[in-house]
N, C-alpha and C positions, 0 to 999 in steps of 0.2 A: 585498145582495151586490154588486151595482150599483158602490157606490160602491168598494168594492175593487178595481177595477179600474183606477181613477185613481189611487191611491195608489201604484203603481211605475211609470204611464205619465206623469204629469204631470212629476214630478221626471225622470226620463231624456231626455223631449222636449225641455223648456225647458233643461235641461242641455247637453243634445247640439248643440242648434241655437246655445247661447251660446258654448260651447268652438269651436267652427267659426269662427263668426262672430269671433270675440278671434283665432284660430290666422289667420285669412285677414286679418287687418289688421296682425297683427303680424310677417308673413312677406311681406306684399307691397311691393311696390318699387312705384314710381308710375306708373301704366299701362303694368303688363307684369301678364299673370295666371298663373296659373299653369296646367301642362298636366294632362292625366288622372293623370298617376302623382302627380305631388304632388297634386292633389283626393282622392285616393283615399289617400294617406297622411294629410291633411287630417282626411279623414271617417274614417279609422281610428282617430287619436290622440282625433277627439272624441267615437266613440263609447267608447273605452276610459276616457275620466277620464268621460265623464258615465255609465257602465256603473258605475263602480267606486264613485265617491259614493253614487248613488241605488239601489243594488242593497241594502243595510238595508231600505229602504222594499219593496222588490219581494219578499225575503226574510219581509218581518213579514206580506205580505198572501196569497202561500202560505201560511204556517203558518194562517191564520186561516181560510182557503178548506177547508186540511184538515180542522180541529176539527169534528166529527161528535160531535149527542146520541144515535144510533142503534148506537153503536158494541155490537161489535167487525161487525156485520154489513154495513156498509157498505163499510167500508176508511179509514173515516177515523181520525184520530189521539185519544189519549185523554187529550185537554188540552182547557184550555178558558180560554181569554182574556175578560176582561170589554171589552174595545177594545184598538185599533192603540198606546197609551200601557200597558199593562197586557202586551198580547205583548213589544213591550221591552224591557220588566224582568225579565218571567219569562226571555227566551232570556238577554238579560245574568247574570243571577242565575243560571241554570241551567247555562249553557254556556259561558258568556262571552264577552265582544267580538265576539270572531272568529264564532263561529258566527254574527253576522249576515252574513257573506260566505261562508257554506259555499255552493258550488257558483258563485262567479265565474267562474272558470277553462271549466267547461265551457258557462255561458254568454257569456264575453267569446269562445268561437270559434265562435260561431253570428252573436252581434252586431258584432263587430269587420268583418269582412269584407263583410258586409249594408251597412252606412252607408259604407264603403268606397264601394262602388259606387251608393251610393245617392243621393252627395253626387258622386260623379263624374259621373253621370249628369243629375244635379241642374245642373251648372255648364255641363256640353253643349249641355240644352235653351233654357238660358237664351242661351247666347251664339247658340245656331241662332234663336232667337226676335228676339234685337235683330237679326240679319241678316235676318229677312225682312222686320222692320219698317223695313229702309233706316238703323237707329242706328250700324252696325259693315262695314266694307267686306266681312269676310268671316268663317261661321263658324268660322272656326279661332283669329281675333285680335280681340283688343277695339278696336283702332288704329280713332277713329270715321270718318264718311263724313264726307268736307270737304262744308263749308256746313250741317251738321246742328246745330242746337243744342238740346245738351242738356240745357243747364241750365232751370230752374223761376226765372224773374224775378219780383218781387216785384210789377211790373204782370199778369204772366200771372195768381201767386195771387188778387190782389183783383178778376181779372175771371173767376175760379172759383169767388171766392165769393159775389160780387153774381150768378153764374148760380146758383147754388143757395140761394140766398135768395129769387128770384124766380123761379124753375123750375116751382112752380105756378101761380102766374096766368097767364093765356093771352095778356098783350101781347107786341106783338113789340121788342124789346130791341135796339136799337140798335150791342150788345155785336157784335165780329168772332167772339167764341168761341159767342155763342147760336144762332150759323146753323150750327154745326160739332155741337153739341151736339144 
């Protein structure tokens, strides 16, 4: 029973987090971010598409949660699915289409508002995070701190990777990054 649990979380997370992620590169301008109300409209629109895809999946793994061999004394329902390909077809066959989306509505106003603020929230701590780390003058703007650099050079990677290549042996490394490390 385990594993039903992944089958409406895995598809909604990877979703939610990928619609975000496309919404905030294709609505941003070049170092300007955006503020909490669009984060939070952001995080609304992406939980709504990736709500509204992956809810089939979230749909097939209740009905299967419900199917009880103890019935009527349990409360569970008097179906019974051979697997998550087999529920499918029966609610297709049975019900049609749509019934895989029976009850979006009153879960897209439970979720819709959540990743809202979850993803506004989410963009706060980050930006309060690069300001205490000295990346961003201030947390309210990504505008970074003069003389910071933040880019990853190509010499930096190959002396992160000759430190983790030799990170076990106990010599002392010559490396500027092995005394930091």
């Amino acid at each position: 029973m385990f594993g039903l649990l992944w089958i409406g979380a895995v598809p909604f997370s990877i979703g939610c987090y990928a619609v975000y992620v496309n919404l905030d590169k294709l609505w941003q301008e070049r170092h300007v971010r955006f503020t909490s109300l669009q984060n939070f409209i952001n995080g609304c629109l992406a939980a709504g598409v990736a709500q509204t895809l992956s809810f089939p999946f979230e749909s097939v793994k209740k009905k299967m949660q419900a199917q009880s061999f103890l019935l009527p004394h349990c409360g569970g329902v008097d179906v019974h699915f051979n697997g998550m390909i087999d529920c499918f077809k029966q609610v297709i066959k049975n019900k049609g289409v749509m019934a895989l989306w029976s009850g979006l509505t009153a879960n897209m106003v439970k979720i819709v508002p959540y990743f809202g603020l979850l993803f506004s929230c989410f963009e706060m701590c980050k930006q309060v995070c690069l300001y205490r780390n000295g990346y961003i003058i201030s947390p309210l703007s990504y505008k970074p701190k003069p003389g910071v650099d933040q880019s990853l050079g190509p010499y930096e990677l190959q002396e992160f990777k000759h430190y983790l290549r030799n990170r076990k042996s106990h010599k002392a490394q010559s490396s500027s990054i092995g005394n930091r490390w």
